[in-house]
N, C-alpha and C positions, 0 to 999 in steps of 0.2 A: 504494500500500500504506500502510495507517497503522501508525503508529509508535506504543509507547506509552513515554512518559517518565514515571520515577516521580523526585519530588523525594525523595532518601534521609531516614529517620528516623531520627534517633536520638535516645538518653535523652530529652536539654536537650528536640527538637524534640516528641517523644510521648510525654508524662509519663504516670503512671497518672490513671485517672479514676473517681473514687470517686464512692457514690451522693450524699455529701453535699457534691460539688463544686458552687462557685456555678454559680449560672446566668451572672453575669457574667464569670466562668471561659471557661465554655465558648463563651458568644458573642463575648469575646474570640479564643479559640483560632479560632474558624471565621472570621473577620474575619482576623486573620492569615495563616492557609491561604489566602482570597480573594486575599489579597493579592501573595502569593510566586506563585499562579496567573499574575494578570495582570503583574506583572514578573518573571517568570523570568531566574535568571540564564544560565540556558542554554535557547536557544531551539530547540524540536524540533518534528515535524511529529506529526499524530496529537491524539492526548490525554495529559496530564498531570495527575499525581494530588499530594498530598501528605498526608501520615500527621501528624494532630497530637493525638492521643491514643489509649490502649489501656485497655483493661480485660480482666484473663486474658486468654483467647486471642483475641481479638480487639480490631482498632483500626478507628481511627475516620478517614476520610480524604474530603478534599473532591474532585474529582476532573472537569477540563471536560474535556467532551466537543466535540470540534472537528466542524464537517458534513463528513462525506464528500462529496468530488468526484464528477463523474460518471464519471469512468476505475471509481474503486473501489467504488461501488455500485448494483445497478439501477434502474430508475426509480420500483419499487415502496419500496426503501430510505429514496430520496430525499424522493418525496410523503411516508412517515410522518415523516421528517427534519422538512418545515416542516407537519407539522400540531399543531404542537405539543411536539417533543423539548425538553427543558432542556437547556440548555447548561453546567449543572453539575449535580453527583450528590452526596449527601451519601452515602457509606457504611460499611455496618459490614459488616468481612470478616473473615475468621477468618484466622489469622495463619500457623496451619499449614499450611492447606489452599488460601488464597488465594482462596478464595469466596467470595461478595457474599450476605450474609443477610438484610442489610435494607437498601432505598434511600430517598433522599428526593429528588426533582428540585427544582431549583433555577431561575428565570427572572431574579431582577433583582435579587435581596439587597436587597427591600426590608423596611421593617420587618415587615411580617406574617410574610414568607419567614425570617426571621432568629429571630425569635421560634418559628415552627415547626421550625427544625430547632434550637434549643438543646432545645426539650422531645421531640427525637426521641432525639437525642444524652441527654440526664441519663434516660430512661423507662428505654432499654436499657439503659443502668449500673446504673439500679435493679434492670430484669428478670432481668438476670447475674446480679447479688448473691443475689437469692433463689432461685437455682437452685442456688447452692453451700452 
């Protein structure tokens, strides 16, 4: 059975994120989150997310996804597992309702990958903005 671990948010950890936050801000904040992923202080089975920014109702949260064993998923699971699943998820969930609105997969934090998910991260801050 997988487990899921949320590393808790608060204020300090998920500040707000305004449209005219840096960009080096925000690649900061995702760098961080990478990082409290691969050292967790507390080690659990499954997947683990961490929340490192919000905007109104929704935040922003980096989120690895561990491979399901064979005990817990078929072999159809599996096969899409290595044809290419990331191993982390950049997401934006709504805060009330805990639902995933928008993802970005992740493979290897390298620069391209980083560079695309700050401008996924600061679009949608923008996109909020102009909907209120």
């Amino acid at each position: 059975m997988t487990h899921f671990h949320q590393i808790p948010a608060t204020a300090a950890h998920c500040p707000e994120i305004r449209p005219d936050t840096s960009a080096e801000w925000i690649e900061q904040s995702i760098i961080r989150a990478y990082v409290r992923l691969v050292f967790p202080e507390e080690l659990g089975n499954g997947k683990r997310t961490v929340t490192f920014g919000r905007f109104d109702d929704l935040e922003v949260s980096l989120t690895e996804v561990c491979m399901p064993t064979a005990g817990e998923a078929s072999p159809h699971q599996l096969e899409l597992w290595f044809e290419g699943e990331p191993p982390y998820r950049l997401e934006l969930r709504c805060r009330t309702s805990g639902v995933v609105i928008d993802r970005l997969g992740i493979h290897e934090f390298d620069e391209d990958e980083v560079e695309a998910a700050v401008r996924f991260v600061a679009d949608a801050a923008r996109r909020v903005r102009h909907l209120h």
